[in-house]
VOGU-3710 file (C-alpha; in Angstrom, 3 decimals, decimal comma):
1> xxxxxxxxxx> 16,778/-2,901/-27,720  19,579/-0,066/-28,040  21,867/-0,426/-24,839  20,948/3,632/-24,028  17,343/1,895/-22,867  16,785/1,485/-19,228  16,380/-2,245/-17,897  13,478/-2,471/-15,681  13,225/-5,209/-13,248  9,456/-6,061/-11,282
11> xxxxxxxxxx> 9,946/-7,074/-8,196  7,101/-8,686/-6,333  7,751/-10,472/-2,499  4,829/-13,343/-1,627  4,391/-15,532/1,058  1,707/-18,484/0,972  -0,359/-16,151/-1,590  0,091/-17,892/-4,462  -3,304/-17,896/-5,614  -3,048/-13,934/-6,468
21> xxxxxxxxxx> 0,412/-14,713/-8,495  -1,845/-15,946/-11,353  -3,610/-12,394/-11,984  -0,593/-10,626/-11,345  1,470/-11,941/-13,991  -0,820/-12,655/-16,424  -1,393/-8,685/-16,022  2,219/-7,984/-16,514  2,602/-10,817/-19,881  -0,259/-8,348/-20,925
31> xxxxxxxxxx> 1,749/-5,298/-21,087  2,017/-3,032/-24,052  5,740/-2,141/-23,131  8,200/-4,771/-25,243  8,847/-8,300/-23,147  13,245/-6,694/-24,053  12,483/-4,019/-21,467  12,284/-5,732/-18,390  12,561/-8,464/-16,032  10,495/-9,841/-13,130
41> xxxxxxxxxx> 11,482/-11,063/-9,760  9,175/-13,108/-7,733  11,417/-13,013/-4,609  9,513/-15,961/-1,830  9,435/-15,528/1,781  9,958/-18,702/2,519  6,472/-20,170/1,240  4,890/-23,582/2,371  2,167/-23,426/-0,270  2,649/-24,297/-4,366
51> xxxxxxxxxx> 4,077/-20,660/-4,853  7,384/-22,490/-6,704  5,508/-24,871/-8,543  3,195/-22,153/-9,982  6,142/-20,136/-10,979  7,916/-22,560/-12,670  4,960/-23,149/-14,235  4,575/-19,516/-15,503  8,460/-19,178/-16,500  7,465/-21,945/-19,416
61> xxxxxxxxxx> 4,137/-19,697/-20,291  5,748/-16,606/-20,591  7,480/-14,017/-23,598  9,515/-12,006/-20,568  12,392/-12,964/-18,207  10,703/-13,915/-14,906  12,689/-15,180/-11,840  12,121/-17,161/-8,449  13,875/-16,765/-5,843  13,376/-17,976/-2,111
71> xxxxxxxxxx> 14,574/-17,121/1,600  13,748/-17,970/5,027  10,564/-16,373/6,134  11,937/-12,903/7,229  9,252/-10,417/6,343  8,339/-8,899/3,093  10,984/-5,958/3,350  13,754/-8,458/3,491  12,569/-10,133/0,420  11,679/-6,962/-1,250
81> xxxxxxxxxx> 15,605/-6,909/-0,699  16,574/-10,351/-2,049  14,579/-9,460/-5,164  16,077/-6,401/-5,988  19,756/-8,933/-5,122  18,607/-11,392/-7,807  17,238/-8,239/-10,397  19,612/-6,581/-13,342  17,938/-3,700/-14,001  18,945/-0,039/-13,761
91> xxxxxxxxxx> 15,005/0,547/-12,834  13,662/-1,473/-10,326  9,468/-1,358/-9,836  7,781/-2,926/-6,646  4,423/-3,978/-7,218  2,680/-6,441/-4,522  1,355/-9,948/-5,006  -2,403/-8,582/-4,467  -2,240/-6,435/-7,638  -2,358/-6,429/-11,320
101> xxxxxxxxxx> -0,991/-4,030/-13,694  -2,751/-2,067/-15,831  -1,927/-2,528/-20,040  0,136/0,408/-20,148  1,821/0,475/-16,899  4,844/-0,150/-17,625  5,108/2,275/-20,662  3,841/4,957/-18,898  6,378/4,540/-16,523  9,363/3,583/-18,892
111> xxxxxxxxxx> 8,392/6,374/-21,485  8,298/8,967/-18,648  11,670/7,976/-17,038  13,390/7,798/-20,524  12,386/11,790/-20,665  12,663/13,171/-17,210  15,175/10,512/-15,938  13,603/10,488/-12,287  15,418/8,890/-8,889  11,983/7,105/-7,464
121> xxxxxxxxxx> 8,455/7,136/-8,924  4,564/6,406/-6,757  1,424/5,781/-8,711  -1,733/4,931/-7,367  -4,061/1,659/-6,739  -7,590/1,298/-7,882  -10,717/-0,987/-7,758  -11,580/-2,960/-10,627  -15,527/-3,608/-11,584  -15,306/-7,462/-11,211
131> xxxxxxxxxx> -13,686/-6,992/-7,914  -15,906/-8,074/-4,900  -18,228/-5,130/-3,601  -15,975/-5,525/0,165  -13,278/-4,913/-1,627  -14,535/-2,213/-3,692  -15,912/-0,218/-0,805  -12,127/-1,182/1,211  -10,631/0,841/-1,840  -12,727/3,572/-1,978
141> xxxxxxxxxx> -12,624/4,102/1,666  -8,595/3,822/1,540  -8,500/5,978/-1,291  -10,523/8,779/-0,884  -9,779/12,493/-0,043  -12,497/12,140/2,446  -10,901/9,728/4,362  -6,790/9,649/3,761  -6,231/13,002/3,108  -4,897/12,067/-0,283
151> xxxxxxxxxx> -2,314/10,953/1,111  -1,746/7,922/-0,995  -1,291/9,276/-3,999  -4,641/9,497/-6,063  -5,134/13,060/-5,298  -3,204/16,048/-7,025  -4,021/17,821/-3,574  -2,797/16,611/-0,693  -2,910/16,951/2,919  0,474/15,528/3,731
161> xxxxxxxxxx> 3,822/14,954/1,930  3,717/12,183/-0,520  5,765/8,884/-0,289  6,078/6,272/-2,554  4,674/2,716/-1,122  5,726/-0,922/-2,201  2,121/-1,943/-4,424  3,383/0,721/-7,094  6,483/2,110/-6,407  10,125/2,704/-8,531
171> xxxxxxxxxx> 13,538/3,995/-7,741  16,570/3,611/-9,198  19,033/0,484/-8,302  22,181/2,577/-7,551  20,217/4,815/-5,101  18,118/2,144/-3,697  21,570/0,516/-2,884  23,514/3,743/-1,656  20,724/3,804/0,708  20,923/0,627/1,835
181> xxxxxxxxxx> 17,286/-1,057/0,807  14,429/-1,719/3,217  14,842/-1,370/6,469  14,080/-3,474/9,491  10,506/-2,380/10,316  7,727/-5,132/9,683  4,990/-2,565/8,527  5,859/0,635/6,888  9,419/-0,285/5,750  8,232/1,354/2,234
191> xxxxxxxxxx> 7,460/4,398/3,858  10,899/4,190/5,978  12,468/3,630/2,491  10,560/6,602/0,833  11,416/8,760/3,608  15,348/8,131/2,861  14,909/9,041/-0,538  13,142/12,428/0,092  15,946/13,283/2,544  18,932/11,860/0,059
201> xxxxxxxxxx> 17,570/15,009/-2,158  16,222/12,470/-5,077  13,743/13,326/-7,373  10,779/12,013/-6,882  7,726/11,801/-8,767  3,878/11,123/-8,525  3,024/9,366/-11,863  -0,781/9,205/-11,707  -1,733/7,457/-15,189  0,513/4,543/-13,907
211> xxxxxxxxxx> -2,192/2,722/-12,607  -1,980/-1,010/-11,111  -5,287/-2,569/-9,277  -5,535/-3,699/-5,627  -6,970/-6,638/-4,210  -8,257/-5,353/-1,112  -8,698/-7,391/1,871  -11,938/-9,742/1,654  -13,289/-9,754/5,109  -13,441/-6,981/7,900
221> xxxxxxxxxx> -11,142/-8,828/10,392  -8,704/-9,000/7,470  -9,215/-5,388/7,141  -9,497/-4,350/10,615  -5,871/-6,015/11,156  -4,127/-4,003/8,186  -5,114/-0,882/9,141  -4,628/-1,599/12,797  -0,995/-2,679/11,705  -0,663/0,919/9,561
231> xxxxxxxxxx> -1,318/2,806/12,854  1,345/0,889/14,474  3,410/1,282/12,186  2,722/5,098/11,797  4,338/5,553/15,398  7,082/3,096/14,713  8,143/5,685/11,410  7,591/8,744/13,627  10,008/7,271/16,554  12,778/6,622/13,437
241> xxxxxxxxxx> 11,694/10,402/12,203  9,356/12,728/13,094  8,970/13,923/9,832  7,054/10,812/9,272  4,513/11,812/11,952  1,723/14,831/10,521  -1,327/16,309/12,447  -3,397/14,365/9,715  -2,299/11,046/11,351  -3,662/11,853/14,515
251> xxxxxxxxxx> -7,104/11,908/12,998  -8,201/8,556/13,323  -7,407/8,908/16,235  -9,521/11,604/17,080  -12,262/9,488/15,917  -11,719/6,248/17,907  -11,725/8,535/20,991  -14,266/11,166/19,964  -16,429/8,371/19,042  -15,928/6,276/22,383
261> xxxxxxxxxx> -16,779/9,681/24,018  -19,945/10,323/22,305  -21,211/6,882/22,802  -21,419/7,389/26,816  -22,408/11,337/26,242  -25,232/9,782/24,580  -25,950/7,750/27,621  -25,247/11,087/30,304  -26,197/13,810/28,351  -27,924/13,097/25,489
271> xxxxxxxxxx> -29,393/16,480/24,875  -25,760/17,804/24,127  -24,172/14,702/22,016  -27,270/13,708/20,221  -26,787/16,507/17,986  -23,074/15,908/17,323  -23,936/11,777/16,882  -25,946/13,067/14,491  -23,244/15,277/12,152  -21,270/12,080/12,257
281> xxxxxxxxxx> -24,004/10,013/10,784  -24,615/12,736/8,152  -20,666/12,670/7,125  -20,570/8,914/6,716  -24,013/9,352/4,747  -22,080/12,019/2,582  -19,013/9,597/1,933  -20,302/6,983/1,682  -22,964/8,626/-1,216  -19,844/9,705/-2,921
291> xxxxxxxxxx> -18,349/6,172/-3,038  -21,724/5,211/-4,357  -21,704/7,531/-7,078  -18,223/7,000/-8,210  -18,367/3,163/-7,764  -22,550/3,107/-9,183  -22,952/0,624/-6,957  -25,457/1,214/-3,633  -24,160/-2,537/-2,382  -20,390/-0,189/-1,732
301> xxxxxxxxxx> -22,396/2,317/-0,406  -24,109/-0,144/2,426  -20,607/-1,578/2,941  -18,909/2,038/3,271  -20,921/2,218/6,268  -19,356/-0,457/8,077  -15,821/0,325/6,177  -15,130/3,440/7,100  -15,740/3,301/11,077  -13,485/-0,220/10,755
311> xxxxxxxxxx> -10,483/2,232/8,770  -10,560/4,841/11,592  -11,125/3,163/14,524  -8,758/-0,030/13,169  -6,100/2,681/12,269  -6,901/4,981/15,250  -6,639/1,795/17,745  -3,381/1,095/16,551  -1,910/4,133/16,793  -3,237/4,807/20,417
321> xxxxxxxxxx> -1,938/1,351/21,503  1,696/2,090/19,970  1,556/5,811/20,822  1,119/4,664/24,718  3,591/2,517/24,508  6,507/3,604/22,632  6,100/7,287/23,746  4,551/7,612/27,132  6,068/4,047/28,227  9,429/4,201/26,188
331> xxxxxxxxxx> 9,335/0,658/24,816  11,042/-0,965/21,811  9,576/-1,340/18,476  5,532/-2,930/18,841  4,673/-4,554/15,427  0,902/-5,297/15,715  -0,581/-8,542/14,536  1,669/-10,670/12,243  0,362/-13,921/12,524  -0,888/-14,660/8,617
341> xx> 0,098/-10,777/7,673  1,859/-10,139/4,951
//
C-alpha cells in the first residue's frame, strides 16, 4: 500500500452484545476494499459476557488488523472515545455492534475520500430480507420520509439539516481530536459530535451507496425505550444548542398529544373527532401500504401498524417528559431509561 493511502480504522463500542459481534465482523472480513487499508477497533464497555473471548477468537480467524480494547462501563460515547485512543488511522469509521457492512462499504467510502478528501462522512442503514419481519417494519418505520422527515439520511430531500450518527458515520482523526471526541451526553452524543463538526466549518458529506444493515430492536418494549430515549435526548441536544432543536421534532409530539386528545373527543364529541380519527387511520393505512410494497411483505405491513404509533408516541413521550422538565422546570440533564441500553 503506497504511504499517500489513507489508513482507515473501524471503530465499533459493545457492551454485553456479543452475540451481534459475529455478523458484524464477518461482514467487514467480507469486504472488497484490501485487508492493508484498515484497521478495526472493538473498544468494550466494560462487558460481563464472552465479548473478549469471542474477539480473541476472531483476531486468529481474520486477514485484517482487529483490536480489543476494554474500560469501565462508562457509556458508549466514552468508548467510542477509547477506540478511536487505541486506532492509527488518518480515517476513522463508527459503525455499531447491531450492524453489518455491506461488500463494498468500505470502498465506496475509501475511493470517495481518496477523490474529494472530505472532513466527516453519514451513510444510511437498511433492512436485510432474512432479518425478522419486527425488525423489518422497525426500519422501515425509522427510515421513511413518511415518518422521519428524511432526516436520517436515506432521503436526497430532507426536512431538516443532516448529521452524521455513530451506526455509519466517518470523520477525520485530527478533527475528531481538535474537537475533542464525544461528548458527555448518554443518548445523542453522535449528534452532539456532528453538530461540532458542522459548526467547525468541515466538510461534510452524505454518501448514500455506503450502505451498512441494522439490526433493529426485536421486541416493542425494546423499541418503545430507544425511541423514548431519542426524544430525551432531542431536548438534551437542543438545551447544548438550539440549532439541534427543528419544528420537525416537535411532531411526534404533536401526535402523542393530538392523539390523547382525540381519544376523549371521541368519547365527548364524537360527531366532530370521528372524522379526524378517521384521516389518521387512513395515513397509517397509506404508510404502512408503502412499507408493504417496498418490503413485499404484508406480515411488515400488519406490524407497521403497531410500529409506527410505538415511534411517535415512544419518541413524542420522551420529548414531552424532558421538554417539561429541563425547560419549564429548569433541571439538569434527564437521560431516559438506561438500565440494559446501549
Amino acid at each position: 500500500m503506497a504511504t499517500s493511502n489513507p489508513i482507515i480504522s473501524i471503530v465499533t463500542p459493545t457492551y454485553n452484545r456479543s452475540d451481534e459481534l459475529d455478523h458484524l465482523i464477518k461482514s467487514i472480513s467480507n469486504q472488497t476494499l484490501g485487508n492493508d487499508y484498515f484497521e478495526m477497533v472493538i473498544s468494550d464497555d466494560g462487558s460481563t459476557d464472552d465479548t473478549e473471548q469471542r474477539i480473541k477468537r476472531w483476531i486468529k480467524k481474520v486477514g485484517f488488523k482487529l483490536k480489543y480494547v476494554c474500560q469501565n462501563n462508562s457509556g458508549p460515547g466514552a468508548a467510542r472515545n477509547n477506540g478511536v485512543k487505541n486506532s492509527k488511522g488518518e480515517l476513522i469509521i463508527f459503525i455499531d455492534s447491531d450492524c453489518e457492512a455491506k461488500k463494498n462499504w468500505l470502498k465506496i467510502i475509501y475511493d470517495f475520500y481518496k477523490e474529494n478528501k472530505f472532513d466527516a462522512f453519514g451513510g444510511p442503514d437498511k433492512s436485510k430480507e432474512d432479518f425478522l419481519p419486527i425488525q423489518r417494519a422497525i426500519d422501515f418505520s425509522m427510515t421513511s420520509f413518511f415518518t422521519t422527515g428524511g432526516m436520517r439520511g436515506h432521503n436526497k430531500k430532507m426536512l431538516s439539516k443532516f448529521y452524521p450518527r455513530t451506526h455509519n458515520m466517518g470523520v477525520k482523526k485530527v478533527l475528531f481530536n481538535n474537537l475533542g471526541g464525544f461528548g458527555s451526553l448518554r443518548h445523542g452524543q453522535d449528534i452532539e459530535l456532528s453538530n461540532r463538526i458542522h459548526k467547525s466549518g468541515a466538510k461534510v458529506v452524505l454518501l448514500t451507496d455506503a450502505i451498512v444493515f441494522h439490526r433493529r430492536r426485536t421486541t416493542l418494549k425494546k423499541f418503545f425505550r430507544q425511541v423514548f430515549n431519542w426524544g430525551v435526548a432531542r431536548i438534551n441536544l437542543g438545551k447544548i444548542d438550539s440549532d439541534m432543536l427543528e419544528v420537525i421534532h416537535f411532531v411526534p409530539s404533536f401526535f402523542t398529544v393530538f392523539s390523547f386528545l382525540s381519544i376523549l373527543g371521541l368519547i365527548i364529541y364524537p360527531a366532530i373527532f370521528t372524522p379526524l380519527f378517521i384521516l389518521g387511520l387512513a395515513a397509517l393505512l397509506f404508510t404502512s401500504i408503502i412499507g408493504a410494497l417496498k418490503t413485499k411483505s404484508i406480515i411488515v405491513m400488519l406490524l407497521l401498524f403497531i410500529v409506527i404509533p410505538f415511534q411517535l408516541f415512544g419518541y413524542g413521550l420522551g420529548f414531552i417528559i424532558a421538554f417539561f422538565k429541563r425547560f419549564i422546570l429548569n433541571q439538569n440533564e434527564f437521560t431516559g431509561f438506561q438500565k440494559k441500553y446501549y
